[in-house]
C-alpha positions as CSV (number, residue, x, y, z in Angstrom):
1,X,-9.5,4.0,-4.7
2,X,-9.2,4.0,-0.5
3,X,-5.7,3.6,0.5
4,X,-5.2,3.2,4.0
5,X,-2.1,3.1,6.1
6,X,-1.4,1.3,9.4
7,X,1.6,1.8,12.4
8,X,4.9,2.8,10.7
9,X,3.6,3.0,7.2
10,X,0.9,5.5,8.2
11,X,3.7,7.6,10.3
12,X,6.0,7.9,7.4
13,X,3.2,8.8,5.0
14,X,1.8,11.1,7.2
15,X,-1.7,9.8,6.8
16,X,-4.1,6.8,7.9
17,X,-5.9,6.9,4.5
18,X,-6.1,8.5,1.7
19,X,-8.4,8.4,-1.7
20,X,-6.2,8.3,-5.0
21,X,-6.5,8.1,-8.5
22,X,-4.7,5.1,-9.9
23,X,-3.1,5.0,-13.4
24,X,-4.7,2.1,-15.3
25,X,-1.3,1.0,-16.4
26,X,-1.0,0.1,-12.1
27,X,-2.5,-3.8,-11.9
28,X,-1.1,-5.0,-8.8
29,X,0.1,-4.3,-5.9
30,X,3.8,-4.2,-6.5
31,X,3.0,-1.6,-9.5
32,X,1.0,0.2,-6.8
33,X,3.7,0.4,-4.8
34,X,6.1,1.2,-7.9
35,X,3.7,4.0,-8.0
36,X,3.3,5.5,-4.7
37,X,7.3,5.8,-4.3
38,X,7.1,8.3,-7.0
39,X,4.5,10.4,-5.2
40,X,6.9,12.1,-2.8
41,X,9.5,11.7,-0.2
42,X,7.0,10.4,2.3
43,X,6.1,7.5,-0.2
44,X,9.6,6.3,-1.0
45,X,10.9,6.1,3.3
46,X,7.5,4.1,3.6
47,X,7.7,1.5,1.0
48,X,11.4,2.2,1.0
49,X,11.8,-1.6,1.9
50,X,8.8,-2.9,0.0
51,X,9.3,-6.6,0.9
52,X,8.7,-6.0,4.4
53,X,5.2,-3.9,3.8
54,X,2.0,-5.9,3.6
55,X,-1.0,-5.8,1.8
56,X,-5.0,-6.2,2.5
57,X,-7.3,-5.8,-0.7
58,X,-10.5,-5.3,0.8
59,X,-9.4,-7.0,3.9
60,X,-7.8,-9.8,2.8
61,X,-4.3,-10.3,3.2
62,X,-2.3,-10.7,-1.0
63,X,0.8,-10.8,-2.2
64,X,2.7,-8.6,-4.2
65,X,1.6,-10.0,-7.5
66,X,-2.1,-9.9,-6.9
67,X,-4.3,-7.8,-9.0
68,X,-5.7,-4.5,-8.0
69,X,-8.5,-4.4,-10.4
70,X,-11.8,-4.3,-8.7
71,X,-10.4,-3.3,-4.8
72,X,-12.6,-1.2,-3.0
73,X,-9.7,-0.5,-0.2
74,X,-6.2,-1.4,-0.1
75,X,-4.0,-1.7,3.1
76,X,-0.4,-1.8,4.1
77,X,1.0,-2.6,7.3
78,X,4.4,-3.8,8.7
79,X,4.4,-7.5,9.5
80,X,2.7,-8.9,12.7
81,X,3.2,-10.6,15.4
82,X,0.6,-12.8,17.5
83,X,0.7,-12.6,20.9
């Protein structure tokens, strides 16, 4: 699965995107992000506070509860402002 990684997120992680192999036990984005925070220091200073870090599957914008099974891509980003 493509992960990708926008503004603060991506600087902590120290990527923009990455491919990864997800456990099947992971079904949604909160277990994804369970997940990643065990993957390394990097990981656990991005998602460190997870409630603040959004999600896109395949472009659209989820919540944490949404399922995973079928995305393409998944996204997180820091919130947004309009302008």
């Amino acid at each position: 699965m493509k992960l990708r990684y926008f503004a603060w997120v991506r600087e902590r992680v120290g990527r923009g995107e990455e491919e990864r192999d997800i456990p099947p036990d992971v079904g949604s984005i909160a277990d994804l992000v369970a997940f990643l925070k065990t993957q390394g220091e990097e990981y656990e200073a991005a998602f460190e506070n997870e409630r603040v870090v959004r999600a896109a599957i395949d472009r659209i914008h989820v919540k944490p509860n949404a399922s995973i099974l079928g995305a393409q891509e998944i996204a997180f980003f820091p919130p947004m402002t309009g302008g």
